[in-house]
BATOR-174036 format. One record per residue: z, x, y of N, C-alpha, C in turn; residue in one letter. Coordinates in steps of 0.1 Angstrom, whole numbers, padded with zeros to 4 digits, always signed. Each point is the difference from the previous one (the first is absolute). Layout:
REM BATOR-174036
ZXYZXYZXYA/...
***
This chain:
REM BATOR-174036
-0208-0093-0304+0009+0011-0004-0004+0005-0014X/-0001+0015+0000-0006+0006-0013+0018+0002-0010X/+0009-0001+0009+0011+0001-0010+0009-0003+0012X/+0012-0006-0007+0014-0010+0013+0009+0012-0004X/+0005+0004+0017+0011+0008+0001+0010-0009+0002X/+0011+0006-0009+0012-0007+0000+0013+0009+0006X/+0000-0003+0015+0011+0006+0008+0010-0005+0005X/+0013+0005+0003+0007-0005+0005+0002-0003+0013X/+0002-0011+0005-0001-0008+0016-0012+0013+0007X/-0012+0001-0004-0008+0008+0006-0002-0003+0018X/-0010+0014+0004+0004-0005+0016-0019+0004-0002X/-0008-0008+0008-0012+0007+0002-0008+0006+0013X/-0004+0009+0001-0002+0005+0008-0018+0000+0001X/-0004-0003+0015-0013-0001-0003-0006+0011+0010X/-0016-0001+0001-0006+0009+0011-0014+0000-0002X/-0006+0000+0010-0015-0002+0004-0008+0007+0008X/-0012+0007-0009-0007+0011+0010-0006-0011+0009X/-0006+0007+0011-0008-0009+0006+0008+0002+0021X/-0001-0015+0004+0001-0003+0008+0017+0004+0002X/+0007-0003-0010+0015-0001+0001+0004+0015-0005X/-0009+0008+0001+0007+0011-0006-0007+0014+0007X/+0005+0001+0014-0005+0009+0007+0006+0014-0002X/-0008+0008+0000+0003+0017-0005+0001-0001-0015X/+0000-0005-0010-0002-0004-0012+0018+0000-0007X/+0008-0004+0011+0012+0005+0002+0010-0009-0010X/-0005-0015+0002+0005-0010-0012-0006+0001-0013X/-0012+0005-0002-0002+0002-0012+0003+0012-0007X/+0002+0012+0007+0009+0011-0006+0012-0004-0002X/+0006-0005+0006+0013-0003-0005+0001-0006-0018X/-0010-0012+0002+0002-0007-0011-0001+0008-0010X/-0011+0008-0003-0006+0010-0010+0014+0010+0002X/+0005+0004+0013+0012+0009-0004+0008-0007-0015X/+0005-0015+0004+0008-0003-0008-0001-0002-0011X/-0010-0007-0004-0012+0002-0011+0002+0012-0009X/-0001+0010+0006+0001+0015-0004+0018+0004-0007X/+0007-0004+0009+0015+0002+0004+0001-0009-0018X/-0001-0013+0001+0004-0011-0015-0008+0004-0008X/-0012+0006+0000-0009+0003-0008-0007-0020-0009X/+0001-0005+0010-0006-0013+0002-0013+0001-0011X/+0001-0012-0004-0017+0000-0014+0000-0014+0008X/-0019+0002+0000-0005-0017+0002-0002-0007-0010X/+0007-0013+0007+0001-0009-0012-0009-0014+0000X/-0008+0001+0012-0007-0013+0006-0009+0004+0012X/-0002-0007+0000-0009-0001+0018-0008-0018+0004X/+0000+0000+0013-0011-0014-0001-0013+0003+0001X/-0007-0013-0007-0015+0005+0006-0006-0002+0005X/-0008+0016+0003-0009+0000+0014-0007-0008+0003X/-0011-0008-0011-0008-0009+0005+0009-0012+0007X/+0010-0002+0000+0005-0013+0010+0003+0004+0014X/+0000+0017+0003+0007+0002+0014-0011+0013+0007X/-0006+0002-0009-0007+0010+0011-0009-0004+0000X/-0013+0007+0018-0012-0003-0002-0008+0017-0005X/-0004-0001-0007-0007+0013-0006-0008+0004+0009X/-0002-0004+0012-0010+0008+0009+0007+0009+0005X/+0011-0005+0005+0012+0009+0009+0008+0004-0008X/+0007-0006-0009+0005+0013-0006-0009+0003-0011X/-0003+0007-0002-0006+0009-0017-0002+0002-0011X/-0003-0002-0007+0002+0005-0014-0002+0012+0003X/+0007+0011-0011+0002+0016+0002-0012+0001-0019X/-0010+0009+0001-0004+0009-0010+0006+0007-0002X/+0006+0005-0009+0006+0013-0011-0006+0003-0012X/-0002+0014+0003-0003+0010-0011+0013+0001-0013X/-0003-0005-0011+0010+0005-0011-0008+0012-0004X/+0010+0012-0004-0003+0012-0005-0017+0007+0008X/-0004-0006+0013-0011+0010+0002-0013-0009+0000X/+0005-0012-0011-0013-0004-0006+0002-0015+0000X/+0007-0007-0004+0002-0015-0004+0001-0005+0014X/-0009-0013+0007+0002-0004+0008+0010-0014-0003X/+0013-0002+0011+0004-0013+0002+0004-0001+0009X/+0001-0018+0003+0004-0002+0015+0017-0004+0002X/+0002+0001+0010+0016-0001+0001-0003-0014+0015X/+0008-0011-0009-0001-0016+0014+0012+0003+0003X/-0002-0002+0014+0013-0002+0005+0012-0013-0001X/+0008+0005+0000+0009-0008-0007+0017+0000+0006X/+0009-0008-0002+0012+0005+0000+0007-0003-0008X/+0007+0011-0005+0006+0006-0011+0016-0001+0003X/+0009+0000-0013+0009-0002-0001+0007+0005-0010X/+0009+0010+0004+0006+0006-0011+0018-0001+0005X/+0003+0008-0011+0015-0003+0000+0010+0016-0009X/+0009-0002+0002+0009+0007-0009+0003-0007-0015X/-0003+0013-0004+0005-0004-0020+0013-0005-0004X/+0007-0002+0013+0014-0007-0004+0005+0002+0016X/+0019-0008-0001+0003+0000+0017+0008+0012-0001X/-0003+0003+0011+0004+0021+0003+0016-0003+0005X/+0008+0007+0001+0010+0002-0001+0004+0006+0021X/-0010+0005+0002-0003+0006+0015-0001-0012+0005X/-0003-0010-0002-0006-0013+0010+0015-0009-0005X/+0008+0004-0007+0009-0012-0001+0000-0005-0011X/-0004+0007-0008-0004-0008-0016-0011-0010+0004X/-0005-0001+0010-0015-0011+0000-0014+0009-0008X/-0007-0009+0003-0012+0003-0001-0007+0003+0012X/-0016+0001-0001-0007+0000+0009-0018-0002-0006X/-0007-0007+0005-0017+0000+0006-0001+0000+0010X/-0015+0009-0003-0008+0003+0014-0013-0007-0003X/+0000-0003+0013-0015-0012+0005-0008+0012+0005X/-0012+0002-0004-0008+0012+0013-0014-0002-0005X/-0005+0002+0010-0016+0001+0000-0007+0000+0016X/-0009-0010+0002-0007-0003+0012+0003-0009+0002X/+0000-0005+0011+0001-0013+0008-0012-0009-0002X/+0005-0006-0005-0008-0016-0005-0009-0006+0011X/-0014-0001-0005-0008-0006+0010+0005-0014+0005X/+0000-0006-0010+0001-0017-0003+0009-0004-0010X/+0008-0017+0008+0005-0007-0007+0017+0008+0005X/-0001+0004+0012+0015+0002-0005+0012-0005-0002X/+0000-0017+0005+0011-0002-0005+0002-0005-0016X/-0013-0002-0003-0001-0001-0014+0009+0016-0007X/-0004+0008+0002+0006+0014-0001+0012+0001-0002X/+0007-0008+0014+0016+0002+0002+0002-0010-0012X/-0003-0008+0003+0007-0008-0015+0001+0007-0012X/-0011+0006-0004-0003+0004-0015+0010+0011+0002X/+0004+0009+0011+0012+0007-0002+0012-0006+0000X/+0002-0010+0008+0014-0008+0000+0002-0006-0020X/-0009-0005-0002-0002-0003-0013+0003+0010-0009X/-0005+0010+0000+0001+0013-0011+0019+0005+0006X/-0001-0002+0015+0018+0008+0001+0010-0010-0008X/-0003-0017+0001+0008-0008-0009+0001-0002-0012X/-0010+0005-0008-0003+0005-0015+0002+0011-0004X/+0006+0012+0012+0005+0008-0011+0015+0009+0011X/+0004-0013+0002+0016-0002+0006+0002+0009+0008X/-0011+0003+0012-0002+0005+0010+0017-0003+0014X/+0003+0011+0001+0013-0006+0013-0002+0007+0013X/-0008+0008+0000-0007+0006+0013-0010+0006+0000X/-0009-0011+0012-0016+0011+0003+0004+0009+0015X/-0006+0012+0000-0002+0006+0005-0013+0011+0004X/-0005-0011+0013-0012+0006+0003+0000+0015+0009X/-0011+0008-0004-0002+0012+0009-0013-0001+0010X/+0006+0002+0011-0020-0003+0011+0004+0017+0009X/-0014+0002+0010+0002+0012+0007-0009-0010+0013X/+0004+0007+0010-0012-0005+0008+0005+0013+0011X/-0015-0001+0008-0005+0010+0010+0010-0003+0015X/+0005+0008+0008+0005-0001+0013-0001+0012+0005X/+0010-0001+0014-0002+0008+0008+0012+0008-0003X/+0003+0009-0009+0010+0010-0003-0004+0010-0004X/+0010+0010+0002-0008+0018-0001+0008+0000-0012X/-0011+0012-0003+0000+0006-0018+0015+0004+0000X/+0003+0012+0013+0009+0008-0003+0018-0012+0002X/+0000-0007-0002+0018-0008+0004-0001-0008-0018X/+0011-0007+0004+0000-0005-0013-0007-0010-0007X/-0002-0005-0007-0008-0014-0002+0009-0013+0000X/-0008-0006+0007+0010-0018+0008-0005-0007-0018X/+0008-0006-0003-0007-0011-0008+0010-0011+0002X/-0002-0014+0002+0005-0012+0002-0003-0006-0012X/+0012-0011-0001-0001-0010-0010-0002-0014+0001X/-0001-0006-0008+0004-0016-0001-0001-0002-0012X/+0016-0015+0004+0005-0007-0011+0007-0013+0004X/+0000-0012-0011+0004-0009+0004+0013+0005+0010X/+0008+0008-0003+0012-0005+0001+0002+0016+0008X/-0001-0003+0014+0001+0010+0013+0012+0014-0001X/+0015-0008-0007+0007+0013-0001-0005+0008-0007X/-0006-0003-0013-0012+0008-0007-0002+0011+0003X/-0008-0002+0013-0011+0012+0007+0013+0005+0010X/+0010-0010+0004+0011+0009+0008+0005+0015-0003X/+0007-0006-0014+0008+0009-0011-0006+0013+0001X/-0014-0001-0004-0006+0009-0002-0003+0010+0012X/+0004-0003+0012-0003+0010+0006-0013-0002+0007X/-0010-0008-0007-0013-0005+0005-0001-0005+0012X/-0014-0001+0011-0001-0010+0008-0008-0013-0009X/+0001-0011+0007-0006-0010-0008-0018+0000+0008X/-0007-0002-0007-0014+0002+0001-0006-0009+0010X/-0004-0001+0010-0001-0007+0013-0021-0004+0005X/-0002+0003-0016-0014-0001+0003-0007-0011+0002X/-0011-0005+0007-0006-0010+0003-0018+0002-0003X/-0001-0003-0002-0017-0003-0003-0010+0003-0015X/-0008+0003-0005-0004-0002-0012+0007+0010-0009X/+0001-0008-0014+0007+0006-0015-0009+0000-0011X/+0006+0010-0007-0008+0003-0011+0008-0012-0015X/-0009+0004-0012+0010-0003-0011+0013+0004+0003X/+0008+0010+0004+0015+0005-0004+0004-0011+0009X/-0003-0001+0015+0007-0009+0000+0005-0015-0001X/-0016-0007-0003+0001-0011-0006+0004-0002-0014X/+0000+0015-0010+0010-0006-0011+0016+0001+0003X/+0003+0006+0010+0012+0002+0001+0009-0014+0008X/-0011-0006+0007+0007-0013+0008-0002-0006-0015X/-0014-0006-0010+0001-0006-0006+0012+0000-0013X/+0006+0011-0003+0012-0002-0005+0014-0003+0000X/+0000+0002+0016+0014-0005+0008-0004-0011-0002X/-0012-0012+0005-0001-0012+0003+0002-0007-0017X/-0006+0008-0011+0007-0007-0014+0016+0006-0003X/+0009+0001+0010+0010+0003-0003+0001+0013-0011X/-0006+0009-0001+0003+0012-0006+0004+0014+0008X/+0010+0006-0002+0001+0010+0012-0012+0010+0001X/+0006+0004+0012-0016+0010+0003+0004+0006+0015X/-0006+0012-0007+0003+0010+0016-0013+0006+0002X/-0005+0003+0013-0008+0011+0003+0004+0009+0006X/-0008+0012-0004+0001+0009+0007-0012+0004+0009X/-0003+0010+0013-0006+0003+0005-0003+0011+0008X/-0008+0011-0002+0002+0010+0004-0009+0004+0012X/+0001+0008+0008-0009+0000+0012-0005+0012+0002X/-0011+0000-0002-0010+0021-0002-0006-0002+0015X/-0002+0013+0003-0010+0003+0014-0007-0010-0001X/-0008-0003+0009-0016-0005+0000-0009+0007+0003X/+0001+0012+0002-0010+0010+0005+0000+0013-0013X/+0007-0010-0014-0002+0007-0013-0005-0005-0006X/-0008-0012+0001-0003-0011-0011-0003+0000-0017X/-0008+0015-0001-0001+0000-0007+0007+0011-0010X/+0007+0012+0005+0008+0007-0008+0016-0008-0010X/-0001+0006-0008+0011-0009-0007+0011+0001+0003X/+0007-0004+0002+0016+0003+0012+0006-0005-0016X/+0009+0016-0007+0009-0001-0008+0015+0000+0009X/-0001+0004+0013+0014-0006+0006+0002-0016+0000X/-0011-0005-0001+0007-0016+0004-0003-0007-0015X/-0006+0006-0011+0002-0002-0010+0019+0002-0008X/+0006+0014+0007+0009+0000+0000+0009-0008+0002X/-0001-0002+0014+0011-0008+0008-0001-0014-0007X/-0011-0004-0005-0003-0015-0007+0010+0001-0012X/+0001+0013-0007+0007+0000-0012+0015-0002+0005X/+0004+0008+0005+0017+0001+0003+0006-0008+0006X/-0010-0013+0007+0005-0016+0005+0000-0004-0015X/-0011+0002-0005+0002-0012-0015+0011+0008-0004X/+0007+0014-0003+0011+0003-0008+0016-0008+0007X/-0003+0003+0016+0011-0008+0004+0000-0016-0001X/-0012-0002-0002+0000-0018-0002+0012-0001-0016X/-0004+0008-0006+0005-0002-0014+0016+0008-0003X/+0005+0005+0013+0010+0008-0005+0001+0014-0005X/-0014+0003+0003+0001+0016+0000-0006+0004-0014X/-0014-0007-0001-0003+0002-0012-0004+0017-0001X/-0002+0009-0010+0001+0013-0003-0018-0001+0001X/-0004+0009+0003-0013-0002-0001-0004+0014+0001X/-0011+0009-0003-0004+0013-0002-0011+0003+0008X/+0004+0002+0017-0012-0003+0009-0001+0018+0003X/+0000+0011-0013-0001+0012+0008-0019+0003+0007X/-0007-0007-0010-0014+0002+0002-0001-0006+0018X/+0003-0010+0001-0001-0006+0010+0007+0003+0010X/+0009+0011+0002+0005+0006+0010-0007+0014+0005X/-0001+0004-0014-0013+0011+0004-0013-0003+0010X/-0006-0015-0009-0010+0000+0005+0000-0006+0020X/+0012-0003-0001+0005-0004+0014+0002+0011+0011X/+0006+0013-0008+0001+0013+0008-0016+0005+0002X/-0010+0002-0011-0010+0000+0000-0011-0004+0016X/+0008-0014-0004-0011-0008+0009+0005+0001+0015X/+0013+0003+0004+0004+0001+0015-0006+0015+0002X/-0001+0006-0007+0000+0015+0005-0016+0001+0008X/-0011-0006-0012-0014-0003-0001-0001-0008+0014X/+0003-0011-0001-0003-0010+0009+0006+0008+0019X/+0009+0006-0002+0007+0005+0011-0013+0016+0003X/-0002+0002-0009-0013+0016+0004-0014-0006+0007X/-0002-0017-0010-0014+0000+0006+0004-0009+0017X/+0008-0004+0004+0005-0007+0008+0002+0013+0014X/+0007+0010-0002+0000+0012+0007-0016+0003+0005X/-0005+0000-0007-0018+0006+0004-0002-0006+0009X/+0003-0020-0002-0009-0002+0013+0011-0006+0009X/-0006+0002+0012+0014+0001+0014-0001-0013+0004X/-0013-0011-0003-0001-0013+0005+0012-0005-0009X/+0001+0002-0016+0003-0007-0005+0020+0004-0004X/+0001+0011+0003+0008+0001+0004+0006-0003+0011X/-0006+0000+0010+0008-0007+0012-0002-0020-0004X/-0006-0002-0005+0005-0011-0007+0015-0004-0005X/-0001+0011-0010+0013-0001-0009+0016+0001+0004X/-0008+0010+0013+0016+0003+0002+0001-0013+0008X/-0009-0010+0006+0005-0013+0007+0005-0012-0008X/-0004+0003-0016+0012-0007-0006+0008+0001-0008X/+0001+0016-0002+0015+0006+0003+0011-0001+0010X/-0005-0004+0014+0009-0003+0005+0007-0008-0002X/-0014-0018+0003+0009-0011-0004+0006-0005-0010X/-0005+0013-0014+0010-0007-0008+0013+0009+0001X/+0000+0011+0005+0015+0008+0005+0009-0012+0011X/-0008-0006+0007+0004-0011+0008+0004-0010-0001X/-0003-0004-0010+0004-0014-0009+0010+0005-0007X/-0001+0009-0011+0011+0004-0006+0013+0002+0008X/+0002+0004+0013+0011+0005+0008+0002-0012+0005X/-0006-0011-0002+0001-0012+0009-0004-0001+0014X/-0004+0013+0008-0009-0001+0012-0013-0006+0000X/-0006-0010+0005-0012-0002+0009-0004+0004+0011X/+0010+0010+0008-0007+0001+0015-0015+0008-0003X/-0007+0003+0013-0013+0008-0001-0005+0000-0017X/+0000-0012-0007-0006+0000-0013-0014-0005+0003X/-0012+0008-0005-0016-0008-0001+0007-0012-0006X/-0014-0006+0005+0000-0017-0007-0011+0000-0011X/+0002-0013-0006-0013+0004-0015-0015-0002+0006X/+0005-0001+0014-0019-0003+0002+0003+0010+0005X/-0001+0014+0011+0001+0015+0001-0002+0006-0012X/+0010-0005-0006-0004+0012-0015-0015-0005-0008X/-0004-0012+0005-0014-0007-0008-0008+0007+0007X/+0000+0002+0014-0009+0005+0012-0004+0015-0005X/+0013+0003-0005-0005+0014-0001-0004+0008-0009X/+0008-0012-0018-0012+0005-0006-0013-0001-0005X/-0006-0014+0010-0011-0004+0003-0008+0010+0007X/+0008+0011+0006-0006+0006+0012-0006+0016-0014X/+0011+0001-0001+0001+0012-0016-0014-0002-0007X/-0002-0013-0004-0009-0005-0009-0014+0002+0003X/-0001-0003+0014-0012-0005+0008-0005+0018+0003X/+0009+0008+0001-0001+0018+0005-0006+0003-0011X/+0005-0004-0013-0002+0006-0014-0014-0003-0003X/-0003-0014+0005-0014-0004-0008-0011+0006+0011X/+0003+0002+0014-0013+0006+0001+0002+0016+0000X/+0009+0006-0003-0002+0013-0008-0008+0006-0009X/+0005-0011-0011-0009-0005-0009-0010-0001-0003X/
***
């Protein structure tokens, strides 16, 4: 730590580019809020214990045109200059960077350790991952938390996923399992956008964390723009092509279908794999 912030019952909120942060959706967020508290770094861990420098990078930067230096990756940790009055009179840090090559449970600890040293009472993790949902409906995001009415209250489904996790969510079990509370969040972008930045589900990420907290005030005008922005864009290049469109509108349906609580004549997730396999396979020999 380059200097201890001293807040009241602070809540921390984290987020990781990478694997756990598809459309770059959790890590906008964080930087939203960042922006919102006007957050100063006050720490970070270091790189040499968690990354491998071949995969992730060191970055070269030009100072003024002319001075070369390198920028290691790292993750960083800043905070508010005092506890905001919008959160409840708490405080708040943000965890952010890249997803740690190595050592991660060594990692969770050193955060569990840093949230008990500076009277940490809620983490709160942000992840995105890829599925089968269209741009144009709302964004789904599910939660989890020790404590199921939690994710009830909220309005949330509880997160029903199975098979491999990133850091978010192995720090997020490793904090429930030291008895510290902890929520995630999760947001779900197309998968046939992988790489455009989805400021809608950066959104939706924010306004679960405002309801987690009671309605915290937050100043998401940039990020509603950029969300009108992006449906308008995303919906013109989507129009051009008819494969891929007739894609979309197939899970438009089922998720009009789900939402209404109907299943009848709903594709199944292998039809909808079939066919954007089929999409994929037209495009590349086009190509």
């Amino acid at each position: 730590m380059e200097w201890r912030p001293e807040l009241e019952r602070p809540v921390l909120i984290a987020a990781f580019t990478g694997w756990n942060d598809a459309a770059e959706a959790a890590s906008l967020a964080v930087s939203t809020l960042g922006e919102n508290w006007e957050a100063k770094r006050f720490g970070g861990f270091d790189g040499e214990e968690f990354f491998d420098y071949q995969s992730t990078r060191p970055q070269i930067k030009l100072i003024e045109g002319v001075t070369r230096t390198i920028e290691w990756p790292q993750n960083d940790l800043s905070a508010t200059a005092n506890s905001l009055e919008a959160l409840g009179n708490r405080g708040a840090i943000l965890l952010s960077g890249p997803e740690p090559n190595y050592r991660w449970r060594t990692f969770s600890q050193a955060v569990v350790d840093l949230a008990r040293e500076l009277d940490v009472r809620l983490v709160v993790t942000l992840g995105a991952l890829l599925a089968d949902v269209p741009h144009s409906r709302s964004v789904s995001v599910s939660a989890n938390a020790q404590d199921p009415s939690l994710v009830e209250n909220l309005g949330l489904s509880a997160s029903r996923y199975e098979g491999p996790t990133g850091i978010t969510g192995v720090l997020h079990r490793y904090c429930a399992s030291k008895d510290l509370p902890a929520v995630s969040f999760w947001a779900s972008v197309p998968h046939y956008l992988p790489s455009v930045p989805s400021a809608p589900a950066a959104l939706a990420l924010l306004q679960n964390f405002s309801r987690l907290l009671g309605g915290v005030s937050l100043d998401t005008a940039r990020l509603e723009r950029a969300s009108e922005d992006y449906q308008r864009q995303v919906s013109a290049a989507v129009a051009q092509d008819s494969d891929l469109a007739s894609y979309v509108r197939m899970l438009e349906e089922r998720y009009d279908a789900q939402t209404e609580g109907d299943t009848r004549d709903l594709p199944s997730g292998d039809e909808l794999a079939r066919e954007f396999e089929r999409f994929l396979r037209e495009k590349g020999e086009e190509e």
